[in-house]
C-alpha positions in Angstrom: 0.0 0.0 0.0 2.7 2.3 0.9 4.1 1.8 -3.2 0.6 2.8 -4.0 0.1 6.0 -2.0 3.1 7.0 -3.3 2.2 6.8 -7.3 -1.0 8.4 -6.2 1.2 11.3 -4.6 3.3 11.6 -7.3 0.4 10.8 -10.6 -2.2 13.4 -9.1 -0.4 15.8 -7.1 3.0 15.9 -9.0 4.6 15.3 -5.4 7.9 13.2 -4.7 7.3 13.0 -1.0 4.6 13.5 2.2 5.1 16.6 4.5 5.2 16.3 7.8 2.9 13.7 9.4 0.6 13.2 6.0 1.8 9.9 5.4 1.2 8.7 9.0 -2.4 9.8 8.6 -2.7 8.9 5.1 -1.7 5.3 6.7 -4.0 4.6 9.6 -6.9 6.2 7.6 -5.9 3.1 5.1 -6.0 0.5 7.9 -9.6 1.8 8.8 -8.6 3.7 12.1 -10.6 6.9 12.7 -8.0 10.1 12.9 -8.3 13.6 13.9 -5.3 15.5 12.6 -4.8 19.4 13.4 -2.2 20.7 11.4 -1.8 24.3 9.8 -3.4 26.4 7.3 -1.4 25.1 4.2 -0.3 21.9 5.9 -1.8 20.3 3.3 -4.6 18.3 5.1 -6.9 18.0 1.5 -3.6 15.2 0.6 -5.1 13.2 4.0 -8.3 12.2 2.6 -7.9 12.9 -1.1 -4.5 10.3 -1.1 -7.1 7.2 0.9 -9.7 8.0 -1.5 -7.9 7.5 -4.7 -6.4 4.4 -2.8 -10.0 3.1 -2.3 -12.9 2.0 -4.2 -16.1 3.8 -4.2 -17.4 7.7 -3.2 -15.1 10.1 -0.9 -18.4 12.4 1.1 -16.4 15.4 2.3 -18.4 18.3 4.0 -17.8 22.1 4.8 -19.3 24.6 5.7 -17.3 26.8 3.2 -18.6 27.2 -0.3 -15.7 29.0 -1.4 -13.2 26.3 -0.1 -15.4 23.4 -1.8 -15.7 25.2 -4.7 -11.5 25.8 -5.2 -10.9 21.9 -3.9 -13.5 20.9 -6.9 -11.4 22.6 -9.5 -8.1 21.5 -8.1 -9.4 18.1 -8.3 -11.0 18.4 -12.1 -7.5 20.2 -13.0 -5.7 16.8 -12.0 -8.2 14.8 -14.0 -10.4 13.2 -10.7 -13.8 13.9 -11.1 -15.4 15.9 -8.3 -19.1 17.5 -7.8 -19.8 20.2 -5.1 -23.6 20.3 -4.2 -24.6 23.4 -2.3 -27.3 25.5 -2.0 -29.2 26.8 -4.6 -29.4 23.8 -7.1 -32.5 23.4 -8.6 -33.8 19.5 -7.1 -33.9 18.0 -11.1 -30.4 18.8 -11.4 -29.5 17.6 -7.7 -31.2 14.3 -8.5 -29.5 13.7 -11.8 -26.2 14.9 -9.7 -26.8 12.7 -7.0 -27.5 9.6 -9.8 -23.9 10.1 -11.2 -22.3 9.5 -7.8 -24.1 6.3 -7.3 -23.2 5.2 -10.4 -19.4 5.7 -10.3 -19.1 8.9 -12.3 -17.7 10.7 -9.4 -14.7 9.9 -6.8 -15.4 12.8 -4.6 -19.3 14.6 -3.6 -18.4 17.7 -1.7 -21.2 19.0 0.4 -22.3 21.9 2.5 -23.9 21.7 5.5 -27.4 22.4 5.0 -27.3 19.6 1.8 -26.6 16.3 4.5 
């Protein structure tokens, strides 16, 4: 696994190494342990559960309370070719179902959401 979070590092994120204490995270979120990691602004906690996700099969849920952030961590994520959706407010409900269809059918590795969508 550790081979594999590294080509993910380095395919998606153009990165030859972890900073700091990502790669300890990155590793017990693999073995299906539960973290809470405080680190910086800029300490690049995005790379903590972007890094499992692409490791894993299936839908990465990831909810904030900041459209602004969601909205930049979408296009970061289309720019490196992984297909991401943000659902906040004001989406008509056709176009939320048909969005929400595409994630359960595997046409989406990451669903950001705000708050007041859970």
């Amino acid at each position: 696994m550790e081979q594999e979070i590294h080509s993910i590092l380095k395919e998606f994120w153009g990165y030859d190494g972890f900073r700091g204490s990502q790669k300890q995270i990155i590793e017990t979120v693999l073995s299906g342990n539960d973290v809470l990691a405080l680190m910086p602004t800029g300490g690049g906690k995005s790379i903590c559960y972007q890094v499992p996700a692409m490791a894993k099969e299936g839908l990465c849920i990831v909810v904030s309370p900041l459209v602004a952030l969601i909205q930049d961590q979408v296009v970061q994520l289309k720019k490196r070719g992984i297909k991401a959706i943000a659902l906040t407010g004001g989406i008509p409900f056709d176009e939320l179902n048909d969005l929400l269809d595409n994630c359960l059918y595997g046409n989406y590795k990451f669903l950001y959401l705000s708050p007041e969508r859970l």
